[in-house]
N, C-alpha and C positions, 0 to 999 in steps of 0.2 A: 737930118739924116739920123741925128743919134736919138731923137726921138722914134722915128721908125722903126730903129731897133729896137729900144726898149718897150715899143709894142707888138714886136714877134716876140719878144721875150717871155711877152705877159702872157701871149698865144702859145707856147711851149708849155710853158708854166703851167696855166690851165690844163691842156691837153694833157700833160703828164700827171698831174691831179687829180685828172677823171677816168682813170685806168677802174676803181676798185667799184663794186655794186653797192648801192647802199641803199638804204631800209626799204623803198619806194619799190624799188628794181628787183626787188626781192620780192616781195609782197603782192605785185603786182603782177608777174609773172608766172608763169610756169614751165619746168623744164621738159626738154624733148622725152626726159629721162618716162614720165608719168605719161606720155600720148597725150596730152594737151599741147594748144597753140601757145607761144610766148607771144600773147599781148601785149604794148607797150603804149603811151602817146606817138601820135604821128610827130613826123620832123616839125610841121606847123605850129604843131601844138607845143611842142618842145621850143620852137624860138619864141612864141606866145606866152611863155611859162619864166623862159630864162629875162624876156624885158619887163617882167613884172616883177621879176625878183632884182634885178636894177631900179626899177621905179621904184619898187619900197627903200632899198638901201638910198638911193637920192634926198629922198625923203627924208630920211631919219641926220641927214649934215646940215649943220648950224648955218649957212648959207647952201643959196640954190647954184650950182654952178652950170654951164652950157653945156652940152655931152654934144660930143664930137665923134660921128662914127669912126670906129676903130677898124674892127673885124665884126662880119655878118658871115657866119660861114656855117657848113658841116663837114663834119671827117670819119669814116668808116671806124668803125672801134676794130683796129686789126690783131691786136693782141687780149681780148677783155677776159680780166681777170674773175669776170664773175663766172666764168666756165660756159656762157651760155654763146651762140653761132654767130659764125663771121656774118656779115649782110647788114648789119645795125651801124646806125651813125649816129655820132656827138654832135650836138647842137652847142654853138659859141655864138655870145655879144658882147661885144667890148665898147667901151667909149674912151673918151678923154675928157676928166672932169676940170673944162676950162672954166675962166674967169675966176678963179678961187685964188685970193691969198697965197701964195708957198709955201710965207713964212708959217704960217700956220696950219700947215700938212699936219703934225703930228694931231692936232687936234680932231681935223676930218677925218682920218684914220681912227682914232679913238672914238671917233662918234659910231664909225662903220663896225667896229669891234663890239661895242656897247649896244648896237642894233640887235649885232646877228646873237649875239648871245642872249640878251632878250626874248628872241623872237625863233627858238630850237635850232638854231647851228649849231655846230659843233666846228672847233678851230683846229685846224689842219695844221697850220705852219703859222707862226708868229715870228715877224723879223720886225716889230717897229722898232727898235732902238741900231738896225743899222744904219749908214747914210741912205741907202736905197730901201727903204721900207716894202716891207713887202708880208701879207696876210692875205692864207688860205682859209676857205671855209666848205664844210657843206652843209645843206639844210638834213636834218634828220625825217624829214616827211617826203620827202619827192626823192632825194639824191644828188641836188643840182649842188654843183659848185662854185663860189663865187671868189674873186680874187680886189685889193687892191693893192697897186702896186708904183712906187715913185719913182720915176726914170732921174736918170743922170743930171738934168736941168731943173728936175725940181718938178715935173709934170705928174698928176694923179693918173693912171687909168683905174677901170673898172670893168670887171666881167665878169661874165653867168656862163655855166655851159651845163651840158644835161647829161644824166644815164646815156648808155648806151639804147637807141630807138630803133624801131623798126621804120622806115621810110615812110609806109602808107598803116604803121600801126599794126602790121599783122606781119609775119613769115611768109616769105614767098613760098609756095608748096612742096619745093625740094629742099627744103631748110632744115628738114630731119634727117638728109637722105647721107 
């Protein structure tokens, strides 16, 4: 049970994270403002996008651990801070990085910090010295954000989630109106 919570948590966490636009969603887009479409990745591509950005952070911990799905979800971006129209949704994937050590969380967590900073994240939130650790990131080239975070028992998750997306990639045609 208390693990399930502390995987809605990691699901809030996330979600409240991926409020702001960043470089990708920027760049990639354009506003109603100029008479162009906002283009975006589809939802597809955005879950496509966010398990790759898991599979690399996997990757980069001194052990391989089991991922255990968490959360596969989307959620409308109902408030997005990047100014641009309601109708787009946040792609999320979470796991749980089983068979790993506990004792040695801090280490995996440092391995995960030492990845993304390597590799253009930028670190949002840094809590590894509380009991319940806990690191924000986003990538500087897409926008995706990724989180790890240590529940109450001592359990890893891990998760990706995206820009705010258009469903099929394009604005439905009342989406300026």
């Amino acid at each position: 049970m208390i693990r399930r919570a502390a995987g809605l948590g990691l699901v809030c966490l996330l979600l409240a994270a991926c409020g702001g636009p960043g470089p990708a969603e920027r760049s990639s887009t354009t506003t109603a403002e100029s008479g162009s479409s906002m283009r975006t990745m589809t939802e597809d591509e955005a879950a496509q996008r966010a398990e790759e950005h898991i599979r690399r952070a996997v990757a980069a911990l001194p052990e391989k651990p089991a991922l255990t799905p968490l959360r596969a979800d989307s959620a409308e971006c109902l408030d997005p801070s990047d100014n641009g129209p309601r109708g787009r949704y946040e792609v999320g994937r979470s796991y749980w990085l089983d068979d790993l050590p506990g004792e040695r969380n801090a280490e995996f967590v440092d391995a995960l910090v030492e990845h993304w900073s390597a590799h253009d994240y930028r670190v949002l939130t840094d809590k590894r010295e509380t009991k319940n650790r806990f690191v924000s990131v986003e990538h500087r080239g897409d926008a995706f954000r990724m989180s790890v975070k240590q529940s109450v028992e001592g359990d890893l998750s891990l998760g990706a989630s995206s820009p705010c997306v258009w469903p099929d990639g394009t604005p439905p045609e009342d989406a300026n109106e």
